[in-house]
N, CA, C and O atoms as a GROMACS GRO file, in nm:
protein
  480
    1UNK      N    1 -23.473  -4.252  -2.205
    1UNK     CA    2 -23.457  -4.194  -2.337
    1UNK      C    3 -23.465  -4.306  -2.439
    1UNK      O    4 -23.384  -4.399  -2.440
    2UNK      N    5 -23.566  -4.294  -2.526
    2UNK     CA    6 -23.574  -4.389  -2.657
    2UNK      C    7 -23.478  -4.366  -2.736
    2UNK      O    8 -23.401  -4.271  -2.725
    3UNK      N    9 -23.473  -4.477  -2.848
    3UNK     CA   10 -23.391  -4.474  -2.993
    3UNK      C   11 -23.489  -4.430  -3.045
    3UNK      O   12 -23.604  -4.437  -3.003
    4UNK      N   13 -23.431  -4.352  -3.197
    4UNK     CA   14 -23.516  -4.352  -3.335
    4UNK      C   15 -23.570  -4.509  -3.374
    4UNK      O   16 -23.485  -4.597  -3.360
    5UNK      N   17 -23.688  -4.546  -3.416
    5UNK     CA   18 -23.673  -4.654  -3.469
    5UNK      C   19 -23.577  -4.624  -3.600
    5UNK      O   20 -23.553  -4.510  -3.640
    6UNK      N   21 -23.508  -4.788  -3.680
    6UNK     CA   22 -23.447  -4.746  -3.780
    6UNK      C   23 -23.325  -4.696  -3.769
    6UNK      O   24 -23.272  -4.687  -3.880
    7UNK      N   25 -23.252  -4.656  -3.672
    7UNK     CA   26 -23.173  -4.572  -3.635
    7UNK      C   27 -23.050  -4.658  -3.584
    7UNK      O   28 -23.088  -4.679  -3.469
    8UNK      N   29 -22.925  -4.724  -3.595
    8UNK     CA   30 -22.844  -4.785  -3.516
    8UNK      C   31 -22.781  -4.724  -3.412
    8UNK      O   32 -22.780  -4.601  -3.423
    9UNK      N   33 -22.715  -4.778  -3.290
    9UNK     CA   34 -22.656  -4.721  -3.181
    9UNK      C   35 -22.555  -4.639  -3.226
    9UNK      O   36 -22.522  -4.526  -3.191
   10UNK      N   37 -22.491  -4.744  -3.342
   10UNK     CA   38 -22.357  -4.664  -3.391
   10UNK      C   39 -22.390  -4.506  -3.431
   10UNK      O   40 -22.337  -4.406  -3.382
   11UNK      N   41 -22.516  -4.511  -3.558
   11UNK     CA   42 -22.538  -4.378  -3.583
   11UNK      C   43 -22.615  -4.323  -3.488
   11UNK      O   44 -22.658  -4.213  -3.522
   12UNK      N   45 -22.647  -4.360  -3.384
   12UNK     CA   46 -22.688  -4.251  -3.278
   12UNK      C   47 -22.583  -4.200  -3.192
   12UNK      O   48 -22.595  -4.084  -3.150
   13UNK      N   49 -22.467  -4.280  -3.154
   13UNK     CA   50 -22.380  -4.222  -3.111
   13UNK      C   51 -22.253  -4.104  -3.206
   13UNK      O   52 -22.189  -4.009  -3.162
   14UNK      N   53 -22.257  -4.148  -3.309
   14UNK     CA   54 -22.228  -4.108  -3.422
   14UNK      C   55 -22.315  -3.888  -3.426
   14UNK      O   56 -22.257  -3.780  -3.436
   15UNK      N   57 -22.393  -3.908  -3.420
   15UNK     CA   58 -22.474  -3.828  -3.427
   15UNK      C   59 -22.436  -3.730  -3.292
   15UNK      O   60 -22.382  -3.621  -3.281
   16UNK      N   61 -22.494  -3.830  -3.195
   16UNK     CA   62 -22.468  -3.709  -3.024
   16UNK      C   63 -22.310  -3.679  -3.070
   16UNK      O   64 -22.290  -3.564  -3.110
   17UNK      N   65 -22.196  -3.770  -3.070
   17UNK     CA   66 -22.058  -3.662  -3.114
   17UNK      C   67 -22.082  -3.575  -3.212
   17UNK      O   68 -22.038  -3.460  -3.211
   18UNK      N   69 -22.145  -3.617  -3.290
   18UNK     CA   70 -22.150  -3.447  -3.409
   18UNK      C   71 -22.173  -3.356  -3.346
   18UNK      O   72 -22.093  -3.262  -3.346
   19UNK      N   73 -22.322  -3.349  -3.248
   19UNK     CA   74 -22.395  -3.243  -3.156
   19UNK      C   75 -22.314  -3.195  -3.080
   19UNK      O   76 -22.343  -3.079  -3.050
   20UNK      N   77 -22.164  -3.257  -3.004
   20UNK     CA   78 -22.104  -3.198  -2.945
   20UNK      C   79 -22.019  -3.109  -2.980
   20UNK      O   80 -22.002  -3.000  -2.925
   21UNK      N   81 -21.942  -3.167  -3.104
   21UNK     CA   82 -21.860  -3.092  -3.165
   21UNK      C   83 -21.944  -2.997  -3.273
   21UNK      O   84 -21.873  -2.939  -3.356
   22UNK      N   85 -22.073  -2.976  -3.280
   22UNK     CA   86 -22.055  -2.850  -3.327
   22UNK      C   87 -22.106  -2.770  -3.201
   22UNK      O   88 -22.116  -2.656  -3.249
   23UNK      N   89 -22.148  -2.759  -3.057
   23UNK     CA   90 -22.087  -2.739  -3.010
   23UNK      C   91 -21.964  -2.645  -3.013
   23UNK      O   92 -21.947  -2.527  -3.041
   24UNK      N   93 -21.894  -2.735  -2.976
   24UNK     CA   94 -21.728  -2.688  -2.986
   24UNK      C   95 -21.682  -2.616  -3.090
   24UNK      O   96 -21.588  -2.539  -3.070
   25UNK      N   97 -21.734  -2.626  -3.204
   25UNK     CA   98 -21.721  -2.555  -3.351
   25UNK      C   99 -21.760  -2.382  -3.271
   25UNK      O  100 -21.702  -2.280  -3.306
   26UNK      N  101 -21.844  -2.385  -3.188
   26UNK     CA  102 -21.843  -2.209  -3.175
   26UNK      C  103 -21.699  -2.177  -3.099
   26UNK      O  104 -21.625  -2.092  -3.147
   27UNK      N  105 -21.668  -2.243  -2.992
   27UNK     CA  106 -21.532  -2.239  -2.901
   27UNK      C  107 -21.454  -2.299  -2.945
   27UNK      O  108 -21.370  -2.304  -2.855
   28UNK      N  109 -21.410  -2.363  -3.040
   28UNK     CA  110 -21.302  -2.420  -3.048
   28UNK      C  111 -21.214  -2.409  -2.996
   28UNK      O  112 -21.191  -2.478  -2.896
   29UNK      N  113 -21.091  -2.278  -3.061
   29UNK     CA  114 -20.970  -2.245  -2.943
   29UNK      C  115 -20.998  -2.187  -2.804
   29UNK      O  116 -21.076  -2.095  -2.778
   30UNK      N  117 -20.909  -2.267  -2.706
   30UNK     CA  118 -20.933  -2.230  -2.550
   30UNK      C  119 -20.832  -2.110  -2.565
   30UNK      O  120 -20.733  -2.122  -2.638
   31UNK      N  121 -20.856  -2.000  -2.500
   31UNK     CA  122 -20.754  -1.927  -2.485
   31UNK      C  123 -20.671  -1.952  -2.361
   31UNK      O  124 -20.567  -1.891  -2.336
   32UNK      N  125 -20.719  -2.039  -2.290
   32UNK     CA  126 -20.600  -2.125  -2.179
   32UNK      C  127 -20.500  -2.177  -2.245
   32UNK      O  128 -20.396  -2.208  -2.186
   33UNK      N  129 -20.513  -2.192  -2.357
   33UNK     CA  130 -20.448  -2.317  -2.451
   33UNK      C  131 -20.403  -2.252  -2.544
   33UNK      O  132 -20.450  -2.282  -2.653
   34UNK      N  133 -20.302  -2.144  -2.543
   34UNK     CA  134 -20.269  -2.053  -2.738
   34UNK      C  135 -20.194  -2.149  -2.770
   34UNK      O  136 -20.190  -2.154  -2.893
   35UNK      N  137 -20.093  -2.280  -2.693
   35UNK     CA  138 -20.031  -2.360  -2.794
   35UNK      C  139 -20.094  -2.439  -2.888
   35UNK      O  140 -20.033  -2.490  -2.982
   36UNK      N  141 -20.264  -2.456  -2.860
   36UNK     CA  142 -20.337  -2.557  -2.894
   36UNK      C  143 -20.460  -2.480  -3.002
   36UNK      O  144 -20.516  -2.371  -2.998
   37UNK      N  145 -20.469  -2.600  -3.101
   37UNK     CA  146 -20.545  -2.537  -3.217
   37UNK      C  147 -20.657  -2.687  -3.283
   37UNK      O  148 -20.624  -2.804  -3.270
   38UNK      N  149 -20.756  -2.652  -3.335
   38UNK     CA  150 -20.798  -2.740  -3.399
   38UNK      C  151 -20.779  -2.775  -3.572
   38UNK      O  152 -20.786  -2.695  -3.665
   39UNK      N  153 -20.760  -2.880  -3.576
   39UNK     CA  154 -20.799  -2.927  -3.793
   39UNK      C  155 -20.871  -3.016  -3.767
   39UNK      O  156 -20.870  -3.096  -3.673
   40UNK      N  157 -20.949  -3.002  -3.869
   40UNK     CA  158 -21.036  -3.176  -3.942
   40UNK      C  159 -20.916  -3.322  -3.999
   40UNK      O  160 -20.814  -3.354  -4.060
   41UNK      N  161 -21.009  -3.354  -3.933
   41UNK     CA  162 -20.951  -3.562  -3.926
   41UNK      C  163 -20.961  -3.571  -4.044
   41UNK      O  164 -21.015  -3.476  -4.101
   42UNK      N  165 -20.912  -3.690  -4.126
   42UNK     CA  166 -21.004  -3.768  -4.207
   42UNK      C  167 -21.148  -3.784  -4.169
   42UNK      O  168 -21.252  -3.743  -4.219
   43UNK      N  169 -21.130  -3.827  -4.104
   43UNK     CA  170 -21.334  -3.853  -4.068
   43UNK      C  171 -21.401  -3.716  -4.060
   43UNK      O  172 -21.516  -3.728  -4.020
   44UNK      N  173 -21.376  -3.627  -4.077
   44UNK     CA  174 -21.420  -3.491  -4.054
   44UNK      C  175 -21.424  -3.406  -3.967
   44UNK      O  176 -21.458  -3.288  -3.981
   45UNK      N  177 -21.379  -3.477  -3.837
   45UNK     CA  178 -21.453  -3.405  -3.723
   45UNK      C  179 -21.334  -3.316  -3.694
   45UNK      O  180 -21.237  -3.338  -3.766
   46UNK      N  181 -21.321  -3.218  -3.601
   46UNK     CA  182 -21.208  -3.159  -3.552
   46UNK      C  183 -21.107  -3.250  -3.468
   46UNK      O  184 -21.131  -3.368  -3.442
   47UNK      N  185 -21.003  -3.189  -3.434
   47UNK     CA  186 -20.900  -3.258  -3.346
   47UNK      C  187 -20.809  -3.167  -3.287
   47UNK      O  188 -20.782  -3.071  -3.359
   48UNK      N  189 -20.751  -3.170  -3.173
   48UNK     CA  190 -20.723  -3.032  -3.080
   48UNK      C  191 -20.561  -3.148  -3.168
   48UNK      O  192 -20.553  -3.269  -3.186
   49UNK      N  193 -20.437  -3.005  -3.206
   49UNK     CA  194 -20.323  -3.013  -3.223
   49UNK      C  195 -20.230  -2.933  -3.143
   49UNK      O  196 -20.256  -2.842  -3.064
   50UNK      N  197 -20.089  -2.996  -3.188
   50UNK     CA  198 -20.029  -2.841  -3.152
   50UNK      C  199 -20.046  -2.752  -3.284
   50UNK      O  200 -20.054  -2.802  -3.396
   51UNK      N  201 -20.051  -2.572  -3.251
   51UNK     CA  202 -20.016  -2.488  -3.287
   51UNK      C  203 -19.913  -2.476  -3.408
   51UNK      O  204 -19.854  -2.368  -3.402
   52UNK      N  205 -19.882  -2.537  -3.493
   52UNK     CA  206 -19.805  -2.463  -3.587
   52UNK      C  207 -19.712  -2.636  -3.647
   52UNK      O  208 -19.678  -2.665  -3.762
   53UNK      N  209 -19.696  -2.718  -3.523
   53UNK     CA  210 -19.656  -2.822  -3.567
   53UNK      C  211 -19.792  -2.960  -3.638
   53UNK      O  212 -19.760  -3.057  -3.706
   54UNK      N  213 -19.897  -2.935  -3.609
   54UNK     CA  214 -20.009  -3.068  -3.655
   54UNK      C  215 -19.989  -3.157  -3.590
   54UNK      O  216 -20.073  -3.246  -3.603
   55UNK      N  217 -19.873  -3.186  -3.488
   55UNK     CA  218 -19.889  -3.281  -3.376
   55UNK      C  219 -20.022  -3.348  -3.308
   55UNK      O  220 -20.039  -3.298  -3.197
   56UNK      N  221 -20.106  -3.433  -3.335
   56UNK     CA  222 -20.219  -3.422  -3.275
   56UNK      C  223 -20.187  -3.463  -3.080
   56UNK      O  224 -20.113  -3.553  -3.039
   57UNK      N  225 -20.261  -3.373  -2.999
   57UNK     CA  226 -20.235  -3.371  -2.868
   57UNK      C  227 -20.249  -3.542  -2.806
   57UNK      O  228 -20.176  -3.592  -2.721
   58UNK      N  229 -20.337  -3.593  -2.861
   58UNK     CA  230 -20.379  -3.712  -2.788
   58UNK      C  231 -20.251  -3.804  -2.852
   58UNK      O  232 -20.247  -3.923  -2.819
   59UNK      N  233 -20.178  -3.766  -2.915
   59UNK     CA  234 -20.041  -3.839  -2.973
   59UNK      C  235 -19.961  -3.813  -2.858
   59UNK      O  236 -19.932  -3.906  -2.781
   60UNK      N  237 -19.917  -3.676  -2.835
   60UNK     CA  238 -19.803  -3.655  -2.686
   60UNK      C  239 -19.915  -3.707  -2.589
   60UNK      O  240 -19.863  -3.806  -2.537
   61UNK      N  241 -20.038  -3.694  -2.538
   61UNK     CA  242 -20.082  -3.734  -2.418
   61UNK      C  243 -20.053  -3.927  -2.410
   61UNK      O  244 -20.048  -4.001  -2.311
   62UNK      N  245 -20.040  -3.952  -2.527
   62UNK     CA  246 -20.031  -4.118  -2.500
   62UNK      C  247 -19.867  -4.193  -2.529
   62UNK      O  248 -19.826  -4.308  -2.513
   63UNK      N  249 -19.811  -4.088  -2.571
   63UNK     CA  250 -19.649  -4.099  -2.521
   63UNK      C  251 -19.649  -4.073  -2.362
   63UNK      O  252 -19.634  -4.168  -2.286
   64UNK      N  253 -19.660  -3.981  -2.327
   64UNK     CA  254 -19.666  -3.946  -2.170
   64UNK      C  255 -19.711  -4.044  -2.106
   64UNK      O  256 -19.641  -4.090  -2.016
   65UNK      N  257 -19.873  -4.116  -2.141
   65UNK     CA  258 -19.957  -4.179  -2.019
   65UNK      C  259 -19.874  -4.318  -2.064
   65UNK      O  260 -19.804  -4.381  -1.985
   66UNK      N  261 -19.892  -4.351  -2.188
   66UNK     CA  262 -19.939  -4.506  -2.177
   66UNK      C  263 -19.780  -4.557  -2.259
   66UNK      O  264 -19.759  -4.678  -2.269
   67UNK      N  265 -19.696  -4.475  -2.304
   67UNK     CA  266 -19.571  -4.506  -2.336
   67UNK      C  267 -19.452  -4.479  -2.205
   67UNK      O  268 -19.344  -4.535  -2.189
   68UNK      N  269 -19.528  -4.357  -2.110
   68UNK     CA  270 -19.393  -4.343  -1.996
   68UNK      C  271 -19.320  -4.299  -2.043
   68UNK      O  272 -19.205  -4.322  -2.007
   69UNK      N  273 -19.349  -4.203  -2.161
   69UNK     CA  274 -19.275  -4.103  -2.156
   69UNK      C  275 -19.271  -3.935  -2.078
   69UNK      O  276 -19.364  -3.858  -2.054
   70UNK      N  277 -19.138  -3.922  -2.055
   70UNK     CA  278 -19.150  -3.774  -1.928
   70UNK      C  279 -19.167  -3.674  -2.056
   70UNK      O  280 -19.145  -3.689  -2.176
   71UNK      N  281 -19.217  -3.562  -1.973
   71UNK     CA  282 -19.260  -3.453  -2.054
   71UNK      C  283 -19.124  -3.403  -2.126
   71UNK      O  284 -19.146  -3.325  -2.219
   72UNK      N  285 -18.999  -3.429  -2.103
   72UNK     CA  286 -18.911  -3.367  -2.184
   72UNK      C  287 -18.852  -3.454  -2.276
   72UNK      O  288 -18.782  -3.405  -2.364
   73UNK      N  289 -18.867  -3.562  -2.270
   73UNK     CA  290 -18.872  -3.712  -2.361
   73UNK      C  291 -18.935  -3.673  -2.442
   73UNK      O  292 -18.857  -3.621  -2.522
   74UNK      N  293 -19.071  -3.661  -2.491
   74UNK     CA  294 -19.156  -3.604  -2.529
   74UNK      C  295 -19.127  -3.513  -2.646
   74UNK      O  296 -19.114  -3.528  -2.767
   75UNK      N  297 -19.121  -3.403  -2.552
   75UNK     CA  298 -19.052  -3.286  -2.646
   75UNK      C  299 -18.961  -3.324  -2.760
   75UNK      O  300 -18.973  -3.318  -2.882
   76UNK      N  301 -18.881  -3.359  -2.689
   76UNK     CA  302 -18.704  -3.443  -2.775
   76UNK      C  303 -18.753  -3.504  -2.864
   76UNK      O  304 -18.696  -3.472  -2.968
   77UNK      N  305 -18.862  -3.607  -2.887
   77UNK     CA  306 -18.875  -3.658  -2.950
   77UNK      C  307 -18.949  -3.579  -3.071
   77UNK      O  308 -18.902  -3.557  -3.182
   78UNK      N  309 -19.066  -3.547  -3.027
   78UNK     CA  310 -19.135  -3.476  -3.136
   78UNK      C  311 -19.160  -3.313  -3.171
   78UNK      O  312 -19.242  -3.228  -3.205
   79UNK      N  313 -18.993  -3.344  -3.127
   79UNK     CA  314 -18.899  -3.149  -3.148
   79UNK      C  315 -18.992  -3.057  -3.170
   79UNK      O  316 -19.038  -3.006  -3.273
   80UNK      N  317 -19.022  -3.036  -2.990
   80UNK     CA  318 -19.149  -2.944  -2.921
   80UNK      C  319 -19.079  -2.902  -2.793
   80UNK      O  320 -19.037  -2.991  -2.719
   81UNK      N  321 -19.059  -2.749  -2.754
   81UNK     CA  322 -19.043  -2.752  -2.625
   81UNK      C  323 -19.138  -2.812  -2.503
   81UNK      O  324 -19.261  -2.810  -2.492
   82UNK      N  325 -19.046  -2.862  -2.425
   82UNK     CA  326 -19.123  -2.870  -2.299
   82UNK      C  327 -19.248  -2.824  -2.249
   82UNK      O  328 -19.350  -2.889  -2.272
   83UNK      N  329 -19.250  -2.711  -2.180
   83UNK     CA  330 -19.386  -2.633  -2.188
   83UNK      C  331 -19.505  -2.612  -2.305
   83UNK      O  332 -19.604  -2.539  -2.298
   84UNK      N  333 -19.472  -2.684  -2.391
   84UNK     CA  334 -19.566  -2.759  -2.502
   84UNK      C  335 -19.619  -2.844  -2.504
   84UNK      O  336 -19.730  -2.854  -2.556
   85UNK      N  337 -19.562  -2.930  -2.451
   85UNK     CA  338 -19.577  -3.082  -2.436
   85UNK      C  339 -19.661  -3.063  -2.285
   85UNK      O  340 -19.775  -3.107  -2.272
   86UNK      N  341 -19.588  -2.991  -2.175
   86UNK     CA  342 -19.691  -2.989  -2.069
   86UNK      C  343 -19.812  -2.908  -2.123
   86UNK      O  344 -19.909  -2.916  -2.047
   87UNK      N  345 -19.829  -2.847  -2.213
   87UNK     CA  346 -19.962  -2.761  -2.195
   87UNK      C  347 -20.047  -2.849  -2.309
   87UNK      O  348 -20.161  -2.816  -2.340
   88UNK      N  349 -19.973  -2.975  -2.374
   88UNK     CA  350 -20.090  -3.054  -2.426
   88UNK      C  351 -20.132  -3.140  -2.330
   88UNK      O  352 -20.246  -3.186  -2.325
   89UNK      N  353 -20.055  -3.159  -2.262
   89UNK     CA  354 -20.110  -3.258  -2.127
   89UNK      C  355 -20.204  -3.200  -2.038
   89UNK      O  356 -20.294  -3.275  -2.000
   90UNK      N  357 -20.204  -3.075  -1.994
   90UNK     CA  358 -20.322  -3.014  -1.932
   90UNK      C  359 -20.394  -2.938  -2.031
   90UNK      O  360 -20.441  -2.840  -1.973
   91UNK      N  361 -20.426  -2.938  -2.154
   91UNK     CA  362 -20.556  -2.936  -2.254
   91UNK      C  363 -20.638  -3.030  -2.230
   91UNK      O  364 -20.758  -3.014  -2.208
   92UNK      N  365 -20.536  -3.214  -2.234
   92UNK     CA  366 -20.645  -3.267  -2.272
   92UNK      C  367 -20.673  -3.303  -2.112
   92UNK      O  368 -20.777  -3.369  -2.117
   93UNK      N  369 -20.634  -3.293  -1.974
   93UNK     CA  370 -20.719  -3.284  -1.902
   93UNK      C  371 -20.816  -3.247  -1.889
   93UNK      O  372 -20.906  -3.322  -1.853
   94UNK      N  373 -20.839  -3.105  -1.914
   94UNK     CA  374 -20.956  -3.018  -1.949
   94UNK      C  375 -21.036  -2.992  -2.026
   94UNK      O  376 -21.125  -2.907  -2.015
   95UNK      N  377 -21.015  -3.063  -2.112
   95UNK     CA  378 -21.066  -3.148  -2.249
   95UNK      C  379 -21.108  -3.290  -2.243
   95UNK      O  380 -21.128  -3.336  -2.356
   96UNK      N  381 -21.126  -3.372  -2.151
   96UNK     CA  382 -21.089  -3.525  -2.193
   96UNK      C  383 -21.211  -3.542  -2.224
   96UNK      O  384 -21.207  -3.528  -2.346
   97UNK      N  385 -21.342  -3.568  -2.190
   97UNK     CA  386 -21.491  -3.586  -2.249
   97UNK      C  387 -21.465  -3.561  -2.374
   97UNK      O  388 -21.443  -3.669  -2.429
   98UNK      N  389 -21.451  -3.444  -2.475
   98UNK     CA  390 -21.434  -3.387  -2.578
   98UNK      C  391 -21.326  -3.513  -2.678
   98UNK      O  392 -21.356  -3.577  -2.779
   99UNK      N  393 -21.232  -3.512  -2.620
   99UNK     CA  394 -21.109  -3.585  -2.646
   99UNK      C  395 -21.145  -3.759  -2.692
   99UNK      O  396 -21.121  -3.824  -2.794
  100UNK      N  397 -21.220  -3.796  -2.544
  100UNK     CA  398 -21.221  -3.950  -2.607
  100UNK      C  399 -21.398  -3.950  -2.665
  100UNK      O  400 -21.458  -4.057  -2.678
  101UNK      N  401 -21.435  -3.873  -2.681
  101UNK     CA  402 -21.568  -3.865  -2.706
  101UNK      C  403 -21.527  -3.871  -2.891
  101UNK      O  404 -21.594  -3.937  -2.970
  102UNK      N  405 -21.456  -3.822  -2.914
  102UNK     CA  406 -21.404  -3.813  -3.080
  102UNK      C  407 -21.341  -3.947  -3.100
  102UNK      O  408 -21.384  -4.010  -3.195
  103UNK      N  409 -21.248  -4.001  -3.030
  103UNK     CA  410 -21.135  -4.064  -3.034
  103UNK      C  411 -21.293  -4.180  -3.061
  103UNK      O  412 -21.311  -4.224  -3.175
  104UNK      N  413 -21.376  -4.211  -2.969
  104UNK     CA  414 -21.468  -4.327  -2.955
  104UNK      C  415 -21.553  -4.311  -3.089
  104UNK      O  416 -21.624  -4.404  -3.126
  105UNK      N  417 -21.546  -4.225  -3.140
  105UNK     CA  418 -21.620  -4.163  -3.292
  105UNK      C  419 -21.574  -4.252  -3.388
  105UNK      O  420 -21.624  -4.344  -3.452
  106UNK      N  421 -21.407  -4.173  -3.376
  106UNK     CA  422 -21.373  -4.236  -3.514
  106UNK      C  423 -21.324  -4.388  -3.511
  106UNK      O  424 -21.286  -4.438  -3.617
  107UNK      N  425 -21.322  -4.480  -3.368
  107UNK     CA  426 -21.322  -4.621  -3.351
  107UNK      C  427 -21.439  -4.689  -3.402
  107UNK      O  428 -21.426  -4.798  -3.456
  108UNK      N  429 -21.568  -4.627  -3.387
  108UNK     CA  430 -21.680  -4.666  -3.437
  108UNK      C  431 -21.677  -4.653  -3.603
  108UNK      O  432 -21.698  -4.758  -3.663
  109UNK      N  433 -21.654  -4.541  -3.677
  109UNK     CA  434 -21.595  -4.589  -3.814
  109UNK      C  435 -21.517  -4.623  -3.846
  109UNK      O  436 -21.517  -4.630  -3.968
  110UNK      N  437 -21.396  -4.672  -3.782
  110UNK     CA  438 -21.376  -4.750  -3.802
  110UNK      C  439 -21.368  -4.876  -3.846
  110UNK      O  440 -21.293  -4.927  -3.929
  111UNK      N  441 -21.471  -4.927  -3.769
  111UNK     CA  442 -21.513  -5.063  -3.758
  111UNK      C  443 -21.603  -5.077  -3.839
  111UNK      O  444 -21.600  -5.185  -3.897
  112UNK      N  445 -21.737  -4.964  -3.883
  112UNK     CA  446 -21.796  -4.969  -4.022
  112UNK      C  447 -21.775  -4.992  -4.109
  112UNK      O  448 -21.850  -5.043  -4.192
  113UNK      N  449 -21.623  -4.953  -4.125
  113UNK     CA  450 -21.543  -4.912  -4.257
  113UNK      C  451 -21.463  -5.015  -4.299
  113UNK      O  452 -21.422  -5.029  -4.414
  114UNK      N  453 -21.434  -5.104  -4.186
  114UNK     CA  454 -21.318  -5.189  -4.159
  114UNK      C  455 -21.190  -5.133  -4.205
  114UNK      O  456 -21.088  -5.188  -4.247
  115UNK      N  457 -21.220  -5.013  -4.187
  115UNK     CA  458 -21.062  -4.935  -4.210
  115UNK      C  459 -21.028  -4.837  -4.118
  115UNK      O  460 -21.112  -4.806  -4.034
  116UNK      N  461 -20.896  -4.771  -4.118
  116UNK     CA  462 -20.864  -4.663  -3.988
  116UNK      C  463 -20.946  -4.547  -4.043
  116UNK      O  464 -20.985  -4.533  -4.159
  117UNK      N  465 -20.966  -4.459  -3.931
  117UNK     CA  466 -21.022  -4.336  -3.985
  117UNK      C  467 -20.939  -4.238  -3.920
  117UNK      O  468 -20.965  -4.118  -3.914
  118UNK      N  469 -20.870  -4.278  -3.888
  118UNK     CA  470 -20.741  -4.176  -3.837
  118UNK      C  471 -20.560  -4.215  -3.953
  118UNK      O  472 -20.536  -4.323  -4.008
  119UNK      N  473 -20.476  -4.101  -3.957
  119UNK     CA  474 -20.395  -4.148  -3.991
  119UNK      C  475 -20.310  -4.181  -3.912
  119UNK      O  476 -20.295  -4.126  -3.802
  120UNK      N  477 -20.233  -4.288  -3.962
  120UNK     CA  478 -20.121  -4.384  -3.853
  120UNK      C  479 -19.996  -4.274  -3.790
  120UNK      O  480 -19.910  -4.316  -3.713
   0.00000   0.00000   0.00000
């Protein structure tokens, strides 16, 4: 598969995530998932949350993975039942392509920007 000439990697990758997420723009909500909902980022694109709180999921999935926090830690902390917190954890299983495919989006403008494109 060629590049556009003219075209950078960034905005070609830039581009295939758009293609996915619109995509996803027809499916958005899983109905596996009624705790789970999408909003637009700063950067525009969608982002799977919780339901009613704006929690973004990949926030509890990286308390859980990469902080060690237990699923009811979790909760406690970001005053969510339990079974919330587990059902963002198996979204973004079933989600993860989708998930870091955005997450790798908005790192790339990031770095364009030399600014965050997410909020802290």
């Amino acid at each position: 598969m060629g590049r556009t000439p003219g075209v950078s990697l960034n905005q070609f990758i830039l581009w295939s995530v758009a293609e996915k997420v619109g995509e996803l723009r027809q499916t958005l909500d899983d109905p596996n998932f009624p705790g789970v909902t999408y909003r637009r980022a700063a950067s525009g694109q969608p982002v799977p949350v919780v339901r009613g709180k704006g929690i973004r999921v990949r926030t509890i999935v990286q308390a859980c993975q990469a902080w060690g926090m237990s699923p009811a830690k979790a909760a406690q902390e970001y005053e969510l039942e339990e079974a919330r917190v587990k059902e963002c954890l198996a979204f973004y299983e079933a989600h993860r392509a989708e998930i870091d495919a955005s997450l790798q989006a908005e790192e790339v403008l990031e770095k364009e920007h030399g600014q965050s494109a997410t909020p802290p």
